[in-house]
C-alpha positions as CSV (number, residue, x, y, z in Angstrom):
1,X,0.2,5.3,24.9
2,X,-1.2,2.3,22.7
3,X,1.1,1.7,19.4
4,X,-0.3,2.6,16.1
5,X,1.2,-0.3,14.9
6,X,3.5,-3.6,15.5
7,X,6.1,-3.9,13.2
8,X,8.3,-7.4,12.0
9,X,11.0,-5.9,10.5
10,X,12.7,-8.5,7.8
11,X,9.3,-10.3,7.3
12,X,8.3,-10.5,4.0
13,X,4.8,-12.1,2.9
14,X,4.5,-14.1,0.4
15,X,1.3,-14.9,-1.5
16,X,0.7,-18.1,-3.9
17,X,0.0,-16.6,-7.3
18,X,0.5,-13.0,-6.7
19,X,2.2,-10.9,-9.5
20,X,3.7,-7.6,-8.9
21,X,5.6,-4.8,-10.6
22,X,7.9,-2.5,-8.8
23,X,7.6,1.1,-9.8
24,X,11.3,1.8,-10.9
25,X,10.0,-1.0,-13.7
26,X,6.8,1.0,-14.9
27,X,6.6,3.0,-18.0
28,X,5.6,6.9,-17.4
29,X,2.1,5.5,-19.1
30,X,1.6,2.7,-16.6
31,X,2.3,4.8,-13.5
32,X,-0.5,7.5,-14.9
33,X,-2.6,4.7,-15.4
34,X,-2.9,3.7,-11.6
35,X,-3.0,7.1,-10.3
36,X,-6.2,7.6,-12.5
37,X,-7.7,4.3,-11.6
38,X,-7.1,5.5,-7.9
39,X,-8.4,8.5,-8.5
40,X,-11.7,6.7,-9.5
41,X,-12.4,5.1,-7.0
42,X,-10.9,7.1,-3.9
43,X,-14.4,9.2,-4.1
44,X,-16.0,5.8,-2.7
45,X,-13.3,3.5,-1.4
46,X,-14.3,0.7,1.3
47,X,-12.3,-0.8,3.9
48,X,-11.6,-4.4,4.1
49,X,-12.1,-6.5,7.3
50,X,-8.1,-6.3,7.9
51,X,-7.7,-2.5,7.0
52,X,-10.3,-1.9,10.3
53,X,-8.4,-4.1,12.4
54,X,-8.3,-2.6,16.3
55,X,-4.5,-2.2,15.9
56,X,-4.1,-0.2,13.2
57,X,-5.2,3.1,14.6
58,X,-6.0,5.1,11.1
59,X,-8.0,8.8,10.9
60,X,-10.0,8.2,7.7
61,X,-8.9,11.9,6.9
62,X,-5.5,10.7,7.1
63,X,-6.3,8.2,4.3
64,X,-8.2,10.0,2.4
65,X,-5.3,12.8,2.2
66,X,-3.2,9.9,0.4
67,X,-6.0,9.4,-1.7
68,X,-6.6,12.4,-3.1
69,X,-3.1,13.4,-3.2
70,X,-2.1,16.1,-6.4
71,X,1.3,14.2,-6.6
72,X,-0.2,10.6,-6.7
73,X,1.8,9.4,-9.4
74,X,4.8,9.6,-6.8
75,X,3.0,7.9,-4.0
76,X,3.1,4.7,-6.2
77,X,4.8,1.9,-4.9
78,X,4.2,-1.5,-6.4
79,X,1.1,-2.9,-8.3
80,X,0.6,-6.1,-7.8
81,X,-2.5,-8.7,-9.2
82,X,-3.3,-11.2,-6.3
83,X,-5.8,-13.8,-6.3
84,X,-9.2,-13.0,-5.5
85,X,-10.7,-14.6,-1.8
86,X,-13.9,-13.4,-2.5
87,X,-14.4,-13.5,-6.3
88,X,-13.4,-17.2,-7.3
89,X,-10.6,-16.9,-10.5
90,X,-10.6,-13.4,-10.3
91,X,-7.2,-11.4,-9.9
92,X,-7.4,-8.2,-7.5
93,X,-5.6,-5.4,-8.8
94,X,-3.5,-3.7,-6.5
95,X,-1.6,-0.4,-5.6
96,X,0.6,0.1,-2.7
97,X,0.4,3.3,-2.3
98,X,3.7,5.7,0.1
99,X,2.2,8.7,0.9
100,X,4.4,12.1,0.7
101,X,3.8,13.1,4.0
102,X,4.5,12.0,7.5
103,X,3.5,11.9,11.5
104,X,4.8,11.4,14.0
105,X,3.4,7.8,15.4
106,X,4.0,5.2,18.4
107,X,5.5,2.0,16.8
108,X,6.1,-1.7,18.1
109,X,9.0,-3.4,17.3
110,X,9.6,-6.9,19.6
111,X,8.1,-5.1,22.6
112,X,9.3,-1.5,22.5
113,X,7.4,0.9,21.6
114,X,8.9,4.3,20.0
115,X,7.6,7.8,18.7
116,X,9.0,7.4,14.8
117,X,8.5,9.9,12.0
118,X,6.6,7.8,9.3
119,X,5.1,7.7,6.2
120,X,1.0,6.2,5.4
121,X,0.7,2.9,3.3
122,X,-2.4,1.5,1.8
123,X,-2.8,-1.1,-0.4
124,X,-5.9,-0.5,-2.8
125,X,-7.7,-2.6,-5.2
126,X,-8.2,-0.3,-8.6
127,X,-11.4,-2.4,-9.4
128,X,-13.1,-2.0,-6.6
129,X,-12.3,0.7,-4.5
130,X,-11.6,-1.6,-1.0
131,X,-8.6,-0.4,1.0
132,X,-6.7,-4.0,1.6
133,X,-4.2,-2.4,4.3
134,X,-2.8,0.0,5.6
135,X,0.0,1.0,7.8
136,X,2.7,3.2,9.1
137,X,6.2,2.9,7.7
138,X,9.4,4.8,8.8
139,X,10.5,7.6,6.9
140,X,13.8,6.4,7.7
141,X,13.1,2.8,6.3
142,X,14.1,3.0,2.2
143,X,14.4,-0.5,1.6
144,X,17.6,-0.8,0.2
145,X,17.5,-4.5,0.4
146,X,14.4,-4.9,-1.3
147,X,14.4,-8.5,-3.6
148,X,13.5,-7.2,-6.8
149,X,13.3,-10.6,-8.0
150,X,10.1,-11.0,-6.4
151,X,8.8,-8.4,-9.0
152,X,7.9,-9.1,-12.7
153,X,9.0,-6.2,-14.7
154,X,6.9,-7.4,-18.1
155,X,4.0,-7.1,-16.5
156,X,1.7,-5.5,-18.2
157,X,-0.5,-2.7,-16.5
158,X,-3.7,-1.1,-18.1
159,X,-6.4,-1.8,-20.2
């Protein structure tokens, strides 16, 4: 059985410019704010070049399930604003988005492959609707050692 994914556990991406706010730092406002500007544009979300790659094996329903989720607020992750590749000085706005359900998927970690429980994560810009990733993440993995100093918690998030 082909991996639904590869993981590199303790790799963290870094990307010149990005901002991002972690949720435990969002006000009840903010956090309703991204769930409606998902909302808006789940109904026609796109996939970027990366989110099709061959070795992510995704069912679009799948996606679409985390998209249209009734407890969206609680699949919010992080929002993040990242510098545009396409639209020259223009920040893409971002929500990583955990969904509240799980499957059982084959997983890659430095060659072996295992059957984990895990959860669905997509990053998607608010703006335009284009799914930037996605991926399968552990239940199990609650990332206690997360850096929160990589997050900006006076970011502001709305309108």
């Amino acid at each position: 059985m082909k991996p639904n994914q590869y993981i590199q556990r303790g790799r963290v991406k870094k990307t010149k410019g990005q901002v991002k706010k972690h949720v435990t730092q969002m006000t009840k406002e903010e956090i309703q704010y991204l769930a409606r500007r998902v909302k808006m544009v789940s109904g026609s979300y796109k996939w970027s070049s990366h989110s099709l790659d061959s070795s992510r094996m995704f069912n679009m329903l799948t996606v679409e399930r985390l998209l249209n989720s009734p407890d969206l607020e609680t699949c919010i992750i992080e929002y993040n604003e990242t510098p545009s590749k396409i639209r020259k000085g223009v920040m893409d706005k971002r929500v990583l988005l955990r969904s509240t359900f799980s499957r059982e998927v084959m997983l890659n970690h430095k060659g072996k492959s295992s059957l984990e429980e895990a959860n669905l994560c997509i990053s998607i810009d608010i703006m335009t609707g284009v799914v930037v990733t996605a991926y399968w993440n552990k239940v199990s993995d609650n990332h206690r050692n997360i850096d929160m100093r990589r997050y900006n918690k006076t970011l502001r998030i709305g309108a």
